[in-house]
PDB file with one MODEL, atoms N, CA, C and O in Angstrom:
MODEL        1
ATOM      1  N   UNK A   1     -35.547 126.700  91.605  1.00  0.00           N
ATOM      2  CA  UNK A   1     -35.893 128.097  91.574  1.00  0.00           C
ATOM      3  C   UNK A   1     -36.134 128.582  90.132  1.00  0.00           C
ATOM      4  O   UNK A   1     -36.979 129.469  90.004  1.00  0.00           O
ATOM      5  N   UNK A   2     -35.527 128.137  89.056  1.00  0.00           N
ATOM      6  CA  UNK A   2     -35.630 128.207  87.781  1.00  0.00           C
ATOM      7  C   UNK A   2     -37.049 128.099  87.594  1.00  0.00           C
ATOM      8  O   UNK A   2     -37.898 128.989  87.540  1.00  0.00           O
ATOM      9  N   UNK A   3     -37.201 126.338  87.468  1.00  0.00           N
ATOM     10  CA  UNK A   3     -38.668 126.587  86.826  1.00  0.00           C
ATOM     11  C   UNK A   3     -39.672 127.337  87.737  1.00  0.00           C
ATOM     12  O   UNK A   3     -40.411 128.035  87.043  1.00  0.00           O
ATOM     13  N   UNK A   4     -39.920 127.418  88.942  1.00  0.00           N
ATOM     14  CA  UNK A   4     -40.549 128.416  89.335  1.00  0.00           C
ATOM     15  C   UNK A   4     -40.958 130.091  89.000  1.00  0.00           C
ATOM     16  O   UNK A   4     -42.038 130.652  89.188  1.00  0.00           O
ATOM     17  N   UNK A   5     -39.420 130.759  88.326  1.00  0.00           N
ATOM     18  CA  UNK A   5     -39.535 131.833  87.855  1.00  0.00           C
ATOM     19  C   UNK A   5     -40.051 131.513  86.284  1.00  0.00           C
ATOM     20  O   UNK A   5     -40.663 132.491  85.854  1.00  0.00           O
ATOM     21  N   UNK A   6     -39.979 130.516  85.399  1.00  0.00           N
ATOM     22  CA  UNK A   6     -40.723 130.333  84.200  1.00  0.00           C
ATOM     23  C   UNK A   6     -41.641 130.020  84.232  1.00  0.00           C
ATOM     24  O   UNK A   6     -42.291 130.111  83.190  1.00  0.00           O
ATOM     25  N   UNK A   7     -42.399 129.352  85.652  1.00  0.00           N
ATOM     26  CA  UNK A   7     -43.715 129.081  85.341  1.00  0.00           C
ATOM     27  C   UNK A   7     -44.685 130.123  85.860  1.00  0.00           C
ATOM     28  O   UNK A   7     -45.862 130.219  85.513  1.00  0.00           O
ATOM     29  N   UNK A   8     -44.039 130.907  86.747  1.00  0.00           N
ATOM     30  CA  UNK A   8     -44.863 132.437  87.242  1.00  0.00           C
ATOM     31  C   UNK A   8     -44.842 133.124  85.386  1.00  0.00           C
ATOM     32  O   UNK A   8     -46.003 133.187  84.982  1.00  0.00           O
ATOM     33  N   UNK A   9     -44.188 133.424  84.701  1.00  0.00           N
ATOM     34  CA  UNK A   9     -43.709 133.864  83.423  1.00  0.00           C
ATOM     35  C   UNK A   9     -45.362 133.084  82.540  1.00  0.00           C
ATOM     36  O   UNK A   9     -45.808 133.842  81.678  1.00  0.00           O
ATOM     37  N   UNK A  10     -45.832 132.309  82.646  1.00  0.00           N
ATOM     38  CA  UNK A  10     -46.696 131.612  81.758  1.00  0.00           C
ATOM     39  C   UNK A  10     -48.182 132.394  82.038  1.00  0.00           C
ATOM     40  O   UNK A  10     -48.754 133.006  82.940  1.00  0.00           O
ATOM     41  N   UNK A  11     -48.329 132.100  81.118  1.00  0.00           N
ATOM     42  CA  UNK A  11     -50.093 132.848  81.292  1.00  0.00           C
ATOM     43  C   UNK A  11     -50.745 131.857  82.086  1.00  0.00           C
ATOM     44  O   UNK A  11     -50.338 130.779  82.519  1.00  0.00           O
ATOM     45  N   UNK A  12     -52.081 132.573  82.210  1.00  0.00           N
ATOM     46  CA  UNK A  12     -52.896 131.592  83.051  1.00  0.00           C
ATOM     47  C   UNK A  12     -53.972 131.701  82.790  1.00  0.00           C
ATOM     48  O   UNK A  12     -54.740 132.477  83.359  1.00  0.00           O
ATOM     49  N   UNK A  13     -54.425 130.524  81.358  1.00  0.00           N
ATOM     50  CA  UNK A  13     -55.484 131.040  80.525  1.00  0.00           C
ATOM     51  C   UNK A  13     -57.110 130.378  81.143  1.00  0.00           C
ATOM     52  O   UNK A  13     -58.122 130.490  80.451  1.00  0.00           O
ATOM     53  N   UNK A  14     -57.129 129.679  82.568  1.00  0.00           N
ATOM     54  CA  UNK A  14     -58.093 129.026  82.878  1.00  0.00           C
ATOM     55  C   UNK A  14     -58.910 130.750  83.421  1.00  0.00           C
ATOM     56  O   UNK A  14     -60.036 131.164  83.146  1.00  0.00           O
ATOM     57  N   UNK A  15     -57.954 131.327  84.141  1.00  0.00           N
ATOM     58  CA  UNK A  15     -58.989 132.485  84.751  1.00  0.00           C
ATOM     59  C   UNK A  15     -59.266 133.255  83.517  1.00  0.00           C
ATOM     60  O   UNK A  15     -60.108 134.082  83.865  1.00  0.00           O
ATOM     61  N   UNK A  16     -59.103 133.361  82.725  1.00  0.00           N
ATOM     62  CA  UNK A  16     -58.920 134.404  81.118  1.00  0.00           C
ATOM     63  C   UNK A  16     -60.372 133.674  80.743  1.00  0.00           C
ATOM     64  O   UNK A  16     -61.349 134.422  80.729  1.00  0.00           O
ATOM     65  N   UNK A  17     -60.506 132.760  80.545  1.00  0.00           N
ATOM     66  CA  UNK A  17     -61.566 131.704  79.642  1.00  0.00           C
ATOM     67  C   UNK A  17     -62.964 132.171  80.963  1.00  0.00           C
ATOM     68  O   UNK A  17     -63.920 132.819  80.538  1.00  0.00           O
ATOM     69  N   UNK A  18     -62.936 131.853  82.176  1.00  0.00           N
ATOM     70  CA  UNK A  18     -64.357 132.174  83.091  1.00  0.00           C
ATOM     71  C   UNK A  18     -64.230 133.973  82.903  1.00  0.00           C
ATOM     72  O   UNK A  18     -65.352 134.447  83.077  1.00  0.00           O
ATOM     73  N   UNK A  19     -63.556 134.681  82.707  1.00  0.00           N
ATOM     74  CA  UNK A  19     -63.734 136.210  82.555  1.00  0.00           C
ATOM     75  C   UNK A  19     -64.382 136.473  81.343  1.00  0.00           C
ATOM     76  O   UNK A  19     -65.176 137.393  81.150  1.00  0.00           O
ATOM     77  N   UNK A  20     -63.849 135.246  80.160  1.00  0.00           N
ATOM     78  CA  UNK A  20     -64.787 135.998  79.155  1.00  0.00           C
ATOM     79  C   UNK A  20     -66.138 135.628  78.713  1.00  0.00           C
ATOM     80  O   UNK A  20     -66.779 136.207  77.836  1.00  0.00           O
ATOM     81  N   UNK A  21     -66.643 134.242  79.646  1.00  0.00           N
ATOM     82  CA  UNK A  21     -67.746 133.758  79.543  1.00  0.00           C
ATOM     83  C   UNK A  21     -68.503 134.440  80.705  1.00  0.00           C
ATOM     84  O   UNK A  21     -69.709 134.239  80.853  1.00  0.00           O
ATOM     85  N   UNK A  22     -68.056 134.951  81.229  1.00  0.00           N
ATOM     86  CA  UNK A  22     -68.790 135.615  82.979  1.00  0.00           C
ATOM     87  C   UNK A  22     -69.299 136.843  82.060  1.00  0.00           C
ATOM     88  O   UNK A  22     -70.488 137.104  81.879  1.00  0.00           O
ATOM     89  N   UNK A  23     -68.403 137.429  81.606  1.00  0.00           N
ATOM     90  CA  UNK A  23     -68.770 139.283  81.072  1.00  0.00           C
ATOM     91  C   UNK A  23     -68.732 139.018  79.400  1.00  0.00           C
ATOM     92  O   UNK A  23     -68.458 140.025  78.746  1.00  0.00           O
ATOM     93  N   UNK A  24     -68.972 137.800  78.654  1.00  0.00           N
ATOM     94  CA  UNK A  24     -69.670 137.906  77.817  1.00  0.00           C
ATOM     95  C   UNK A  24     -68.969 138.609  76.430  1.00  0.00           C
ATOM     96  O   UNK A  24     -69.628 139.241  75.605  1.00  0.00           O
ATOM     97  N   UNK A  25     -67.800 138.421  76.358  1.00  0.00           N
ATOM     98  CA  UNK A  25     -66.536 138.980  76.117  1.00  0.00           C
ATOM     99  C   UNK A  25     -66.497 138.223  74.774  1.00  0.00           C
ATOM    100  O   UNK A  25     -67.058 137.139  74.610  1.00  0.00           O
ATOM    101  N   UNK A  26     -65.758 138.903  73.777  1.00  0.00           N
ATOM    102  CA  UNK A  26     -65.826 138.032  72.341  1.00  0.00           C
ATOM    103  C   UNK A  26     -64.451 136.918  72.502  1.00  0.00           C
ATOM    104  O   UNK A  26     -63.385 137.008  73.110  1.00  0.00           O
ATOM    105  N   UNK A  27     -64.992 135.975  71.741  1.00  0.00           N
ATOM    106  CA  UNK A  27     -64.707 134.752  72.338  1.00  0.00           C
ATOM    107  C   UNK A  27     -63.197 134.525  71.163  1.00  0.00           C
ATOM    108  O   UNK A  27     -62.133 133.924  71.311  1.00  0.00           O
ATOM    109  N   UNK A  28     -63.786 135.339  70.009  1.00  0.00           N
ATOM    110  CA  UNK A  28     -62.572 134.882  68.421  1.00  0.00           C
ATOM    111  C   UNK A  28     -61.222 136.057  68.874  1.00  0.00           C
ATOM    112  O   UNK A  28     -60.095 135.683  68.546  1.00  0.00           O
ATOM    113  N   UNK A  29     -61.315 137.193  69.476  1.00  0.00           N
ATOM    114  CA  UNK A  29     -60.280 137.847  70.086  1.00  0.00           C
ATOM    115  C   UNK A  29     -59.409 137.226  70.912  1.00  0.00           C
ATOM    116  O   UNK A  29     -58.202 137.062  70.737  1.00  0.00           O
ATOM    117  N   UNK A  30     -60.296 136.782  72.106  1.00  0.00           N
ATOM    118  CA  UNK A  30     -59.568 135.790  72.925  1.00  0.00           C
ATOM    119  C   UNK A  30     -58.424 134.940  72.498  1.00  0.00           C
ATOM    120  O   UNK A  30     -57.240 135.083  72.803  1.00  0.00           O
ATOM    121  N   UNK A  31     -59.071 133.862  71.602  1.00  0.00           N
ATOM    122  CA  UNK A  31     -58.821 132.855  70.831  1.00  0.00           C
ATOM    123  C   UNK A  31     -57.153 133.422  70.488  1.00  0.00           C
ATOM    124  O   UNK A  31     -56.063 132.960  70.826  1.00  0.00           O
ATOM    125  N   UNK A  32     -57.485 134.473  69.769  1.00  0.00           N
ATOM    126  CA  UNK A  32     -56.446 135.345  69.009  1.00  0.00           C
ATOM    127  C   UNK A  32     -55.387 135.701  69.861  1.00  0.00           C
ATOM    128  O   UNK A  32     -54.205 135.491  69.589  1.00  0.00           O
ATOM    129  N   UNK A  33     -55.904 136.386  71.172  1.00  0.00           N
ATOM    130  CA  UNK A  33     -54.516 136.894  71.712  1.00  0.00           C
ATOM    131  C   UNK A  33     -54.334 135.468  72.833  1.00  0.00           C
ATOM    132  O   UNK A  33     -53.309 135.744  73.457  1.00  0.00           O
ATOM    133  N   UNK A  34     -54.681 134.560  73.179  1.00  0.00           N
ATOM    134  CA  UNK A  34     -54.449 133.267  73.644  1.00  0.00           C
ATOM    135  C   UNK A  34     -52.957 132.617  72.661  1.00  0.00           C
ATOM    136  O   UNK A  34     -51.829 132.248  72.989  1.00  0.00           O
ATOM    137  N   UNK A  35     -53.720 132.737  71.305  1.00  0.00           N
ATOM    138  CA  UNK A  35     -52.303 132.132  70.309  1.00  0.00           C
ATOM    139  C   UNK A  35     -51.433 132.788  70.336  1.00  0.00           C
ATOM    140  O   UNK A  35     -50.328 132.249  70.375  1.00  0.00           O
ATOM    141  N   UNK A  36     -51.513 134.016  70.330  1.00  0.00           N
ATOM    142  CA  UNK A  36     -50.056 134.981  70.153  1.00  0.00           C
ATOM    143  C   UNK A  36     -49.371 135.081  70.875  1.00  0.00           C
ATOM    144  O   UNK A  36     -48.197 135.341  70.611  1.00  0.00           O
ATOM    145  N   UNK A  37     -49.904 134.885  72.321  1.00  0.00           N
ATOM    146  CA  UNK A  37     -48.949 134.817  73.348  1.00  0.00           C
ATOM    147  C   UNK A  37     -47.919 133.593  73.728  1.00  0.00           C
ATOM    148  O   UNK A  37     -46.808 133.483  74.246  1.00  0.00           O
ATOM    149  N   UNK A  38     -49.154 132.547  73.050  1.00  0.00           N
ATOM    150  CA  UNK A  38     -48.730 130.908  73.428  1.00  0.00           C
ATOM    151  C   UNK A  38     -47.255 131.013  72.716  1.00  0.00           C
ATOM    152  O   UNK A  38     -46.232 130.691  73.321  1.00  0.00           O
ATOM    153  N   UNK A  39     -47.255 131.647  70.946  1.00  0.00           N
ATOM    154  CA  UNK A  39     -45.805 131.691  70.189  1.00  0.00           C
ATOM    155  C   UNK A  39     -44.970 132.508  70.666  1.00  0.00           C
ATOM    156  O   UNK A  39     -43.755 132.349  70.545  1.00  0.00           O
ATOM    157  N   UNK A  40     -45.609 133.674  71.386  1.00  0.00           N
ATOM    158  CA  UNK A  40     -44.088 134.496  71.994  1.00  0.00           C
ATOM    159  C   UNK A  40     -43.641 133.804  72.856  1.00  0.00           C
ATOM    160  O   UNK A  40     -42.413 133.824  72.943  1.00  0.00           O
ATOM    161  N   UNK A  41     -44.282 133.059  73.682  1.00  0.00           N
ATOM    162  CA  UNK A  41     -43.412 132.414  74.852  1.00  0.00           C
ATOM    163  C   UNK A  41     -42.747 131.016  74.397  1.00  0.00           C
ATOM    164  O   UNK A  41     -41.902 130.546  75.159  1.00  0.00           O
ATOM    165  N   UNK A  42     -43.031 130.383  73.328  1.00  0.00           N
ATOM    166  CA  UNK A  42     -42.063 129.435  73.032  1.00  0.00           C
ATOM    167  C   UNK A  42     -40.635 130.330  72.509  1.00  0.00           C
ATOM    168  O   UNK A  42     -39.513 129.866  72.714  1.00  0.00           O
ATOM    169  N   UNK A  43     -40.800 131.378  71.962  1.00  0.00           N
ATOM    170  CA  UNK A  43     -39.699 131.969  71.848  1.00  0.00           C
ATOM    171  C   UNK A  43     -38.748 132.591  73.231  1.00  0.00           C
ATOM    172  O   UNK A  43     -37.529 132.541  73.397  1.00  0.00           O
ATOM    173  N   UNK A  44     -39.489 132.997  73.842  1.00  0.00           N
ATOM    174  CA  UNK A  44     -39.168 133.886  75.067  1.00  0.00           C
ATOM    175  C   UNK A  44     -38.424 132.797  75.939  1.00  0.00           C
ATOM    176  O   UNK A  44     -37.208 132.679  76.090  1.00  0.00           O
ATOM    177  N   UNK A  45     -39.501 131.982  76.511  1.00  0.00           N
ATOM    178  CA  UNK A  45     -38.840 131.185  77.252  1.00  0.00           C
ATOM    179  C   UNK A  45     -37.688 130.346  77.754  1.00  0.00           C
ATOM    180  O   UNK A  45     -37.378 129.930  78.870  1.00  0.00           O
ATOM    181  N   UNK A  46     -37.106 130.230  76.432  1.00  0.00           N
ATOM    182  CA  UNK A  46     -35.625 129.073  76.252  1.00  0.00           C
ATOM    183  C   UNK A  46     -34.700 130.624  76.853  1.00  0.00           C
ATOM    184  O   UNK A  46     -33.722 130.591  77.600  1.00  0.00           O
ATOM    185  N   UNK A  47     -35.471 132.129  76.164  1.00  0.00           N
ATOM    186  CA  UNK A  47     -34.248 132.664  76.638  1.00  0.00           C
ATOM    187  C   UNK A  47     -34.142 132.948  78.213  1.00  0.00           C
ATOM    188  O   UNK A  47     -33.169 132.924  78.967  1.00  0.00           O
ATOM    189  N   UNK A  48     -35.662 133.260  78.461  1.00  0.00           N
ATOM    190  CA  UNK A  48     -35.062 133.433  79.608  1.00  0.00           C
ATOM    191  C   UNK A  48     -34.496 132.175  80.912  1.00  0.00           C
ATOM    192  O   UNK A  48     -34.001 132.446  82.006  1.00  0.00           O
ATOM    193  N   UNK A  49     -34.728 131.030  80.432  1.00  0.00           N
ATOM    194  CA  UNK A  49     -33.905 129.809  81.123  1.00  0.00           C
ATOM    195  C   UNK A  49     -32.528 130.025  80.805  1.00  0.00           C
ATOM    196  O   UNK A  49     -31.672 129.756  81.647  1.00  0.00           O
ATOM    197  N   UNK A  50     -32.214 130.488  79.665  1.00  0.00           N
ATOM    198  CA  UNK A  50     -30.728 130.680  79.542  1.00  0.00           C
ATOM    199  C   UNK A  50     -30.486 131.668  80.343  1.00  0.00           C
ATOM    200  O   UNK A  50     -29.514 131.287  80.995  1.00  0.00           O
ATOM    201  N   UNK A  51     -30.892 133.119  80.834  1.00  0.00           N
ATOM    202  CA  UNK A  51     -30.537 134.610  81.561  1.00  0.00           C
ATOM    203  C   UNK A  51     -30.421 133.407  82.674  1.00  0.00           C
ATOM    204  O   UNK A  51     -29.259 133.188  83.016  1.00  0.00           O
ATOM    205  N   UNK A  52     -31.509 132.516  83.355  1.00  0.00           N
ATOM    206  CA  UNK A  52     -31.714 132.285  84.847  1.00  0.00           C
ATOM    207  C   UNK A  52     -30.564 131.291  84.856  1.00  0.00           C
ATOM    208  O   UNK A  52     -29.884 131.293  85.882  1.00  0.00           O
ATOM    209  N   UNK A  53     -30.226 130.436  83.883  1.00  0.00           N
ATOM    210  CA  UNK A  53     -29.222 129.944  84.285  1.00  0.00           C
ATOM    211  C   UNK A  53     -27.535 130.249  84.164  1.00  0.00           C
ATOM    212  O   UNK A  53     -26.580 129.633  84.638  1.00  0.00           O
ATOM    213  N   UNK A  54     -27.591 131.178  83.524  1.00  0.00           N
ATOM    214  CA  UNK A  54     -26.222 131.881  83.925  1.00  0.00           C
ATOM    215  C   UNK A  54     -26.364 133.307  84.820  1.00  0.00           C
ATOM    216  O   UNK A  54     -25.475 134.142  84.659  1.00  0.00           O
ATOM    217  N   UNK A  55     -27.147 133.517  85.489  1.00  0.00           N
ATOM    218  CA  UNK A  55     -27.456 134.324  86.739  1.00  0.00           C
ATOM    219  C   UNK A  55     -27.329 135.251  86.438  1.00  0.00           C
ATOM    220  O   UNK A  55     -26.644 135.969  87.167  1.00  0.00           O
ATOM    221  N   UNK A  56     -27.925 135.856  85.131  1.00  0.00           N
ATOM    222  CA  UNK A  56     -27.448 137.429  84.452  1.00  0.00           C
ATOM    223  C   UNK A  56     -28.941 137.894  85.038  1.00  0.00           C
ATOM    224  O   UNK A  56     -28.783 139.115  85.017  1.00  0.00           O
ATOM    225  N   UNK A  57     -30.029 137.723  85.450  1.00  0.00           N
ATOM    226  CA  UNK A  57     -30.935 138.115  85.929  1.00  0.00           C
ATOM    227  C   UNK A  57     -31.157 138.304  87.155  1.00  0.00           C
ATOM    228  O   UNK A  57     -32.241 138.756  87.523  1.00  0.00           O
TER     229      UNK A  57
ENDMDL
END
């Protein structure tokens, strides 16, 4: 049940990438908020495996 609730938690950059080639969308923004998110969630993540595994969530 754990990794299930961390992997709903993950982006899902395959539909992100056909949205911005469909509507033509700038591609170096993307890029940009693609990375920023990728580093918050190496941070984020360990914690929230720690909340899910001591059942404070």
């Amino acid at each position: 049940m754990v990794g299930l609730a961390l992997e709903a938690g993950m982006s899902s950059i395959l539909i992100a990438i056909v949205l911005v080639e469909r509507y033509h969308l700038d591609i170096k923004k993307f890029i940009e908020i693609v990375t920023l998110t990728l580093l918050l969630s190496l941070g984020t993540l360990p914690l929230w495996q720690w909340l899910l595994d001591q059942q404070l969530v």
